[in-house]
N, C-alpha and C positions, 0 to 999 in steps of 0.2 A: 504494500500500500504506500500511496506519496503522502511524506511528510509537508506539513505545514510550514511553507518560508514567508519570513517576515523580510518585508523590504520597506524602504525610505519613504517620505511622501514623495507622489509624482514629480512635483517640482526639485526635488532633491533626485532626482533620478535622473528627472531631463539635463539638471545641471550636470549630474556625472559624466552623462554619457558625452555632452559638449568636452568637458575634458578628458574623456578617456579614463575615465575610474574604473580601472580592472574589476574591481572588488567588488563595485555594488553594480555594474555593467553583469557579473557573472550571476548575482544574486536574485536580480531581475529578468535576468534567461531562464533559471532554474524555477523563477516565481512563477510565469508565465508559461513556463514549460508544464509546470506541474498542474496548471489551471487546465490548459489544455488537454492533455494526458485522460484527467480526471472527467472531463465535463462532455458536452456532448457531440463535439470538432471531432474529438478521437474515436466515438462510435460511430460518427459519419464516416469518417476515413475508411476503420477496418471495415466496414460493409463495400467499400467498394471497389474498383477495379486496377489500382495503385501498380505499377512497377518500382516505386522510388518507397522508401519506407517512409515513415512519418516522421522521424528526426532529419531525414533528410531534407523535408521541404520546410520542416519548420525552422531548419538552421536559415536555408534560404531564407525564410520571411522575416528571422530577428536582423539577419543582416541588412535588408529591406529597411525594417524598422528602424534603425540606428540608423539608418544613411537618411532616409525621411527625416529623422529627428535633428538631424546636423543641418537639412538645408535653411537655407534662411526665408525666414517667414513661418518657420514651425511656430503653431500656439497649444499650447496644451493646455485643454479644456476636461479628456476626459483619456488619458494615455492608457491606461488597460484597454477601454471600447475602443483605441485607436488603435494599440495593436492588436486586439482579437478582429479587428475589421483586416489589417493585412494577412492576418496569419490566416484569415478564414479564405481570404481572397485567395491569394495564394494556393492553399490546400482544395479550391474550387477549378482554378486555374490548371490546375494540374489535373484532377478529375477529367476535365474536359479535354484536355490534352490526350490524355486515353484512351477515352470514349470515341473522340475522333481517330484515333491510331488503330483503335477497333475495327472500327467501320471501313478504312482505308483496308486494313487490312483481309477484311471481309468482302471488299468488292474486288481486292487485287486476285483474291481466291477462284471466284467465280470468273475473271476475265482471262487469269493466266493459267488452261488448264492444259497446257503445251510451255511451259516457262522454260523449261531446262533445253527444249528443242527451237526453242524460237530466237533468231537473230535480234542483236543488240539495236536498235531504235535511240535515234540520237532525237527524233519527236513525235508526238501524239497520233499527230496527222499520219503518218506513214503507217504507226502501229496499229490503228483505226483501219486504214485501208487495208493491210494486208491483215487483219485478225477475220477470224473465221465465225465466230460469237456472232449469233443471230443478233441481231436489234443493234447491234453497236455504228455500224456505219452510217445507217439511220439518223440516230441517236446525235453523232456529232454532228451531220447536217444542219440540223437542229439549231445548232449553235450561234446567237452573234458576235461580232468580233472580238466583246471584252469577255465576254463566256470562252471563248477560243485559245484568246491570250493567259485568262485561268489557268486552263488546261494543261497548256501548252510550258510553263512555266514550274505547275506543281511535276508534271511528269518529269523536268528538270531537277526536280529536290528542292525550289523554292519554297520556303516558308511566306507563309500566310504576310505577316508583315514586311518582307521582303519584296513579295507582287506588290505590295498596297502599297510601296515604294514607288516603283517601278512605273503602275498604271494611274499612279495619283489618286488614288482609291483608300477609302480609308480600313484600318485590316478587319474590321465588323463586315464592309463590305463584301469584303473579298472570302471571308468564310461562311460567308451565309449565302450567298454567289454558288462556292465551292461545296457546302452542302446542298443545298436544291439539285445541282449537276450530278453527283453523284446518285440520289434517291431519282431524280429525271433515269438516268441510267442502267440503276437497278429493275425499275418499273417494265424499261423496256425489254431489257434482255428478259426478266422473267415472262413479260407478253410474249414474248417470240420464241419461247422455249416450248 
C-alpha cells in the first residue's frame, strides 16, 4: 500500500521547482505519484491498451509539468488540479496513440495479405494500383487532393503533426481526415468482399 507524503504548500513548491530544489522537486513527484497510483488515473490506465507502463508516461508528464511550471507566465491557482490535468492529458494522449496504432495496425492486416511477396512501394498511389484487395482502387478514387496528400504522406511514416506541417493543416485536422479514410476504406473493402 502507498504511504502518505506530506509536501510544502503549493506556493513553496512552485518556488522550489523555479530553483531547482532537488529535495522537495523529488517529494512532490512521489506526492503526486502516489495520488495517482492510488486514485482512479491508475484504474483507467490498467484497463486499457498501454505499451508504455504507467511510470513511464507519468515521468513524461512530471517533466511536462516542471517545464510548464518554469515558463513564464505560470500562475498557480490550483497546482495539484494543474498537474493531475497534465498527467491525465498525457496518460489520454497516449491511450489514443494506441488505439490509433491499433486500428492502423488492423487495416494494415487486412490490406497486406501478400506482405512478405509484395515489392517495396516508395507510394500509395502505385501500391493502390497494383494491390489486388477488392474495393481498394475504388476506394482511393474517391479521394480529393488533400485526402491524397494524407495518404500519401502517412504511407511515408509521416506523423500526424508533421503532415499538419506540411499541408498547413492543423494536426486535429489531419487525424480526423486520416481516421474517416481509413473507416471510408474498411467499409469498402468489406462491401467488396
Amino acid at each position: 500500500m502507498y504511504q502518505t507524503i506530506s509536501v510544502p504548500r503549493p506556493e513553496v513548491v512552485v518556488k522550489a521547482i523555479m530553483e531547482n530544489n532537488e529535495v522537495i522537486i523529488s517529494r512532490y513527484y512521489y506526492y503526486l505519484k502516489n495520488k495517482t497510483h492510488c486514485g482512479r488515473l491508475r484504474k483507467q490506465y490498467d484497463s486499457s491498451l498501454f505499451s508504455q507502463s504507467f511510470d513511464e508516461v507519468f515521468n513524461e508528464a512530471f517533466l511536462k509539468l516542471l517545464e510548464k511550471i518554469k515558463s513564464p507566465g505560470f500562475v498557480n491557482h490550483n497546482l495539484d488540479g494543474f498537474a493531475y490535468r497534465i498527467i491525465h492529458g498525457k496518460t489520454r494522449d497516449e491511450l489514443k496513440k494506441q488505439i490509433r496504432k491499433r486500428h492502423i495496425e488492423a487495416f494494415d492486416v487486412q490490406i497486406h495479405d501478400q506482405q512478405d511477396t509484395s515489392p517495396t512501394y516508395t507510394n500509395a498511389k502505385q501500391w493502390v494500383e497494383d494491390s489486388t484487395v477488392a474495393g481498394l482502387q475504388k476506394w482511393y478514387q474517391t479521394l480529393d487532393q488533400i485526402e491524397r496528400q494524407i495518404i500519401e504522406l502517412r504511407f511515408q511514416d509521416f506523423e500526424h503533426q508533421e503532415i499538419a506541417q506540411k499541408l498547413e493543416l492543423s494536426p486535429g485536422t489531419v487525424r480526423n481526415k486520416y481516421s474517416t479514410l481509413i473507416r471510408r476504406a474498411q467499409k469498402m473493402i468489406a462491401f467488396k468482399s
